[in-house]
N, C-alpha and C positions, 0 to 999 in steps of 0.2 A: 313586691320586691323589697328587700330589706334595704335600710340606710350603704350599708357599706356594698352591697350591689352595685346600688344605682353609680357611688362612690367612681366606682372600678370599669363602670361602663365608660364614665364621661373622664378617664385617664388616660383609655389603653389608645386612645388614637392620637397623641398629641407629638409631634416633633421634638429631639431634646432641645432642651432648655423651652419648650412654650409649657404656658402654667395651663393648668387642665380647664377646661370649656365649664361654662354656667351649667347646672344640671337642667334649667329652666329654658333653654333652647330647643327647639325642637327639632331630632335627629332627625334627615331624610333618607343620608345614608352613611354609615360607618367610613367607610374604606374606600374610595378619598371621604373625606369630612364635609357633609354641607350638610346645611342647617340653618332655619329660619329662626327670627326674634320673637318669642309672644308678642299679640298686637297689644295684650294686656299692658305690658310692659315700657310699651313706647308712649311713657308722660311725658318727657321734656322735648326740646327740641333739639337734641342730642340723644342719640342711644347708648349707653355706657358701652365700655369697649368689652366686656367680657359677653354682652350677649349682641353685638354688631352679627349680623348674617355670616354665615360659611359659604362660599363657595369653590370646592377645589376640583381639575380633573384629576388630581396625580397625589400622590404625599404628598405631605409638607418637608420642604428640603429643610436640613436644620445647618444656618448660615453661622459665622463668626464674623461680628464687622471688622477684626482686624486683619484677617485673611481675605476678607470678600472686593473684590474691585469691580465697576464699571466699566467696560469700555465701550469707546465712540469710535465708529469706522464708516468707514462703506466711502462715500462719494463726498469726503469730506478734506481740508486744505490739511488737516492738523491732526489725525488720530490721536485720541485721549484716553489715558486706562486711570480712573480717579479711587482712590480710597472714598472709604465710610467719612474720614478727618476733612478730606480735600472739598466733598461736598458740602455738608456742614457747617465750613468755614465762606461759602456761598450767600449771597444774600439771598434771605428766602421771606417769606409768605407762607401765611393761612388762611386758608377757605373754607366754609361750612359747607358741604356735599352730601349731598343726600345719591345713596349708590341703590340700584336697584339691578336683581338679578333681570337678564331680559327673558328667563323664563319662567317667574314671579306669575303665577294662575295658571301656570300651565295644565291643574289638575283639575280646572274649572272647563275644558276645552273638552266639544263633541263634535264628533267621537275623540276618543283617547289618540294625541301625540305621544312622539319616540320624547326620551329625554324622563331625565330625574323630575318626580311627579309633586313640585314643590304647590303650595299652598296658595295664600296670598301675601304673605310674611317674609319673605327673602329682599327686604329692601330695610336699610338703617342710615341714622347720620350720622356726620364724625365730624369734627373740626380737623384739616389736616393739613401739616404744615411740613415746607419741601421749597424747593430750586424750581423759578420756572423752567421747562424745560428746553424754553426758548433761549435761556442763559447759556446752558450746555451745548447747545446746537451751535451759536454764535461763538464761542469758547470755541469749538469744533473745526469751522467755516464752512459749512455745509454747503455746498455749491448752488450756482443758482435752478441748476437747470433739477436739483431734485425733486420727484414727485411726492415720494412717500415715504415715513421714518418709521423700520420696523424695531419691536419690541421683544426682545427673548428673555422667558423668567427663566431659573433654575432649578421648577421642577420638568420633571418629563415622565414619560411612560411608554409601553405596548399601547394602542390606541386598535382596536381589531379592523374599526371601520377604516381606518387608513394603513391597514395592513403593516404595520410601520414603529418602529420607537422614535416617538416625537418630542421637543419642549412643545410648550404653552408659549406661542408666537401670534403677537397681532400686529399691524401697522395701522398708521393715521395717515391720511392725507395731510402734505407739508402744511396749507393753511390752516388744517387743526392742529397739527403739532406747534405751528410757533404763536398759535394763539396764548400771551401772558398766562390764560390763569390754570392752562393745564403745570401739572406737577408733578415734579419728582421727588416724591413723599418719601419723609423718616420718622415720622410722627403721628399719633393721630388722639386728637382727645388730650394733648398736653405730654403724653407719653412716648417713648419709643414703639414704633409700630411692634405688636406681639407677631412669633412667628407664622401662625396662621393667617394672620392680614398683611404678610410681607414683607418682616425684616429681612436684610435690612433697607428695602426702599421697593418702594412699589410706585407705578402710574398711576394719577388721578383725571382724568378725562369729565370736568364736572359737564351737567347734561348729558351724559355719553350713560346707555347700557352697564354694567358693570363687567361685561368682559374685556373691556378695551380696558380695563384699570388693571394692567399687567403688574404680576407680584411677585417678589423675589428678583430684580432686575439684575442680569449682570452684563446684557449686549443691547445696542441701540447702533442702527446701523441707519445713514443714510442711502436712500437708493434712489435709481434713476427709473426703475421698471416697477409697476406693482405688485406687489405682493400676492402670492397665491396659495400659499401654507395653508393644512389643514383647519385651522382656526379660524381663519379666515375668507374660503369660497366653501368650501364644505358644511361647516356649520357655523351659527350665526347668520344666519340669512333667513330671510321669508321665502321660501320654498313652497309653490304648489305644485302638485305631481301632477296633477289634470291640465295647467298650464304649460308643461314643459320647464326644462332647467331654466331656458330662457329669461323665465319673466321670474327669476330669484334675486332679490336686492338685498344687499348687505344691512344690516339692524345699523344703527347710529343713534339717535337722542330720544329719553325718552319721550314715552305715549304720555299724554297729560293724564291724571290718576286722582282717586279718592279713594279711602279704605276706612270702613269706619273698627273704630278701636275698642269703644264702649257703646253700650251693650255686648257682651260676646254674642254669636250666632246660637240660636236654641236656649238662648237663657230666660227665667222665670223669671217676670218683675211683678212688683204690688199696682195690680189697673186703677187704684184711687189714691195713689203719690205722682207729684212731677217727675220727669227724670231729664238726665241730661245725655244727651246724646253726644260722641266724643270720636274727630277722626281725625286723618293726614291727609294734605293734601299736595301731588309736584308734576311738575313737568319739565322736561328736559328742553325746552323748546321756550317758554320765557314763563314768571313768576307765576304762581295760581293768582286770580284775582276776586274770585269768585266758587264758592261751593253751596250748592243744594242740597236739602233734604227733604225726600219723600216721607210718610211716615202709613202710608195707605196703597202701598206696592207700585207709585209713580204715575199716579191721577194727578194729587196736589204736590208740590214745591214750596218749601220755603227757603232763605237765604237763610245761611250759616253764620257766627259769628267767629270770623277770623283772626286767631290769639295772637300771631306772630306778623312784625312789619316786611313786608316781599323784599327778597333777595333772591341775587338772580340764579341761586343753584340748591336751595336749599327746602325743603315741605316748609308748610304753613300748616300748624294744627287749628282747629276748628273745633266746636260746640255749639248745641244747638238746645234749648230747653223745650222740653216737649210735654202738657198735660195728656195724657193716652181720654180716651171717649167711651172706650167701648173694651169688654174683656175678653178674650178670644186669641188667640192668631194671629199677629202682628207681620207685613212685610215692612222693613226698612230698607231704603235706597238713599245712594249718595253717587253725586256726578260733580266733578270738578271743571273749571273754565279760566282757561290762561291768557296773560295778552295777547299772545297771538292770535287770538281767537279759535283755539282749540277746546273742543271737547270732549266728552269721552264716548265712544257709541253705546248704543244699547246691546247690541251681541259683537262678541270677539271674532275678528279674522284669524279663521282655522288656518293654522300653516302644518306642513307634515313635522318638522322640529318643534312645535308649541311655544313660539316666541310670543312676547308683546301683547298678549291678552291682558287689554287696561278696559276694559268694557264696567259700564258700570254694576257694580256690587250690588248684593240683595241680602240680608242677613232675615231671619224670621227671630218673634222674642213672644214669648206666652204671657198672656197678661192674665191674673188671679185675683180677687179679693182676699186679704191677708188670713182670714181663718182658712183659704184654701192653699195658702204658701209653704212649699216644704221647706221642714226643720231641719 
């Protein structure tokens, strides 16, 4: 494909005024936009903002922050309809968050789940800075007796499975909503949020999946009854059909995780050089504390060394120096281990949606003596 192809591919989907996507992203699907980060890519402990993950159901709505208001309603003392200026002028805070799609390996899962057949790469971090949205609630007076505060972006669409033209609506439970350090994000990376990550303001739910991090906000409603919108009991849930709807529970914080970075999968190394082995490691559930690696398809374990000091929303990347023994066939494995005392299992729990497969990884890497290395 020539230069100005590939140009025109990575243009034609962008909302006006959003600048056109890294070519180095990896498309899943055109129309909505989603698209995973090369793991190549993710050196720092930030993922720059042009190649952050896509995940959209709908277009991207293209907003004006002078036109665009908030409003607060439902079960509250004080309905509030805020400008872009009005929040802004808020005290606010920034968080390092690491977002992860919740169906991030979904294309690792047997047999084959429903849902976009994302990789293992639909997960990025951002520095994001925003209004707690505990501010806005109490600004609000959200009454006591509310249970749940829902979230409505300003995209929408036909959705088939819901028969229906829907937004993009989720709700929290009130005690994760007025948890301080969830956010009402206008920022991310130092910059104004680009329109594809949700200008002008999006939800940051850190620990949380990344579809509670609702984008494009312009309704937030307290309420006294739970939420049951399509977004919300339909999908995004662990769903087994052998079980019955019954025993389906709502996705909430991520699965503790590792993904290794370097090496790629099926790549050729020299078997009589070191090398370094390079990953991420997070959990939505408390800091990584600990990462292993196999280097002999997960007989032997060795402890990783962990580059970054634990916070409590953000990966930890990892390295690990490895002399190879033997030239052949190489499995490589990596499992992570959080305070809480979480791990990662050895096989993913199949759901019919293909959510939360954090099982641990296996990549394979060929090892050669250099006169047999290709040029």
């Amino acid at each position: 494909m020539a230069d100005d192809e590939v140009k025109a591919r990575h243009t034609s989907n962008n909302a006006p005024g959003d600048a056109p996507y890294d070519a180095r992203l990896i498309v899943v699907s055109e129309e909505p936009l989603n698209a995973e980060t090369p793991l190549a890519e993710q050196s720092g402990l930030l993922t720059p903002t042009p190649l952050f993950y896509a995940r959209n159901h709908f277009a991207i709505p293209a907003l004006a922050s002078d036109s665009w208001r908030l409003r607060v309603g439902g079960a509250v003392e004080c309905p509030l309809t805020l400008t872009y200026d009005d929040l802004r002028a808020l005290p606010a805070k920034t968080l390092t968050v690491t977002l992860e799609c919740a169906g991030n390996g979904r294309a690792g899962l047997h047999p084959p789940a429903e849902g976009e057949p994302w990789k293992y790469a639909a997960v990025s971090t951002a520095a994001w800075t925003g209004v707690p949205l505990r501010t806005v609630l109490d600004l609000a007076g959200a009454h006591p007796q509310v249970v749940e505060v829902r979230f409505r972006g300003a995209d929408s669409g036909y959705v088939a499975a819901a028969q229906a033209h829907i937004s993009f609506e989720r709700s929290l439970p009130i005690a994760e909503a007025t948890n301080d350090d969830v956010l009402l994000a206008y920022e991310m990376n130092g910059e104004p949020l680009p329109p594809r990550h949700g200008f002008p303001l999006r939800l940051v739910v850190p620990g949380w999946y990344g579809m509670a991090a609702v984008k494009w906000l312009t309704e937030i409603t307290a309420s006294l009854e739970p939420f049951t919108g399509f977004y919300q009991a339909d999908r995004y849930i662990m769903a087994h059909p052998e079980r019955g709807d019954a025993s389906a529970r709502p996705l909430t914080t991520m699965g503790v995780r590792s993904l290794i970075v370097s090496p790629a999968n099926q790549a050729t190394l020299p078997a009589n050089e070191p090398q370094i082995i390079r990953g991420l490691a997070w959990s939505g559930a408390a800091p990584v504390e600990r990462v292993e690696v196999s280097t002999d398809g997960g007989v032997a374990w060795e402890a990783a060394e962990l580059l970054d000091a634990a916070t409590p929303y953000a990966w930890r990347r990892w390295r690990l120096s490895w002399q190879p023994k033997r030239r052949g066939s190489i499995s490589i494995r990596s499992r992570a281990f959080d305070a809480a005392g979480n791990t990662q299992p050895d096989e993913a729990e199949w759901n019919r949606l293909g959510y939360c497969n954090n099982a641990v990884q296996t990549i394979s890497v060929q090892l050669v003596m250099p006169d047999h290395f290709p040029t």
